[in-house]
C-alpha positions in Angstrom: -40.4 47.6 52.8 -38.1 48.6 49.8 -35.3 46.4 48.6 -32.3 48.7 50.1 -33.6 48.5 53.6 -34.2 44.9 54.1 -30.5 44.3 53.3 -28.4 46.1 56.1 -25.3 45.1 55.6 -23.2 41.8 54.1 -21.3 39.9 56.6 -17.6 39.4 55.8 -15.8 36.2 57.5 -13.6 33.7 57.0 -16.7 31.4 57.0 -18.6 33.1 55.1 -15.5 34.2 52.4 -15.3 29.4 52.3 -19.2 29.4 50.9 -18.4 31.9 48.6 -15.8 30.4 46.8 -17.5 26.8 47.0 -19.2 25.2 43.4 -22.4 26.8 45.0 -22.1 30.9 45.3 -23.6 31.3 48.7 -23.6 35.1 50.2 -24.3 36.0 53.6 -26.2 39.2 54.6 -27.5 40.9 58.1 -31.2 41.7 57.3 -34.3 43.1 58.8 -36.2 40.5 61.4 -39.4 41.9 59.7 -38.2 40.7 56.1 -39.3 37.0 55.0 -37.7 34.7 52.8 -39.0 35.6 49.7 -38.5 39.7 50.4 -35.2 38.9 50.8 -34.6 37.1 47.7 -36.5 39.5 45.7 -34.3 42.3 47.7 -30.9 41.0 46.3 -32.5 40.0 42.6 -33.1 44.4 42.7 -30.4 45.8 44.3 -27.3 43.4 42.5 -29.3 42.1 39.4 -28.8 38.3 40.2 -31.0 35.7 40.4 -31.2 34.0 44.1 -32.3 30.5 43.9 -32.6 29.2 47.7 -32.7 31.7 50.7 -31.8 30.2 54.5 -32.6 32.7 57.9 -31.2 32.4 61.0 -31.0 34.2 63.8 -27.8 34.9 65.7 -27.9 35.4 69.5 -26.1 38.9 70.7 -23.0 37.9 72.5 -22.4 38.5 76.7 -20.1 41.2 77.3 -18.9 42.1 80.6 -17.5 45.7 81.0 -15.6 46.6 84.7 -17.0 49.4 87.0 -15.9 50.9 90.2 -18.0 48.8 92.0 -17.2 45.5 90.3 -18.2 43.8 87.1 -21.5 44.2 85.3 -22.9 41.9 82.5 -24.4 43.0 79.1 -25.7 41.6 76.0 -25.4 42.8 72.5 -28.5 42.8 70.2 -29.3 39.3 68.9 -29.8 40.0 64.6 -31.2 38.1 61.4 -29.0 36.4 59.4 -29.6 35.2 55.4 -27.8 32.7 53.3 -28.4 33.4 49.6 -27.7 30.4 47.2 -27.4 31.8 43.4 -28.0 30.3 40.5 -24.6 28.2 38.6 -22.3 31.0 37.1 -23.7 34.2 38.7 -21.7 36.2 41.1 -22.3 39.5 43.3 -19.0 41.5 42.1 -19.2 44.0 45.1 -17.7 40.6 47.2 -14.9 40.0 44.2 -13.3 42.9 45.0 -14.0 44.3 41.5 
């Protein structure tokens, strides 16, 4: 797997924006289910140029959706996903999230 695949996309939240700005740099990404820990961490160190200290997965369950039809309701699922928290190391910082 090479580094730009294995991250897919960062997630943006108001959640997510509160770890940021904590003492502790924390980033959240969507990621590949295939991609361990440590690909992960060594995927952000290559494609931003910082050094992750900690790396937390978790998966996130694809919300119910129901959608209306002629012949009444039907019920759907999204697509559950893979979620990482990086933890950087004191005084790093991605700037693509700093609006820079």
């Amino acid at each position: 797997m090479e580094a730009q695949n294995i991250l897919i996309e960062p997630v943006v939240t108001e959640k997510t924006n509160l770890l940021r700005e904590e003492k502790s740099a924390k980033y959240a990404f969507k990621v590949l289910p295939e991609a361990n820990k440590f690909q992960i961490m060594e995927a952000v160190e290559k494609v931003f140029g910082v050094k992750p200290t900690a790396c937390n997965t978790m998966w996130v369950r694809g919300d119910k959706k129901a959608t209306r039809t002629r012949s009444g309701y039907r019920i759907g699922q999204k697509s559950s996903w893979k979620k990482a928290i990086i933890t950087l190391a004191p005084g790093e910082k991605i700037d693509m999230f700093e609006g820079v």
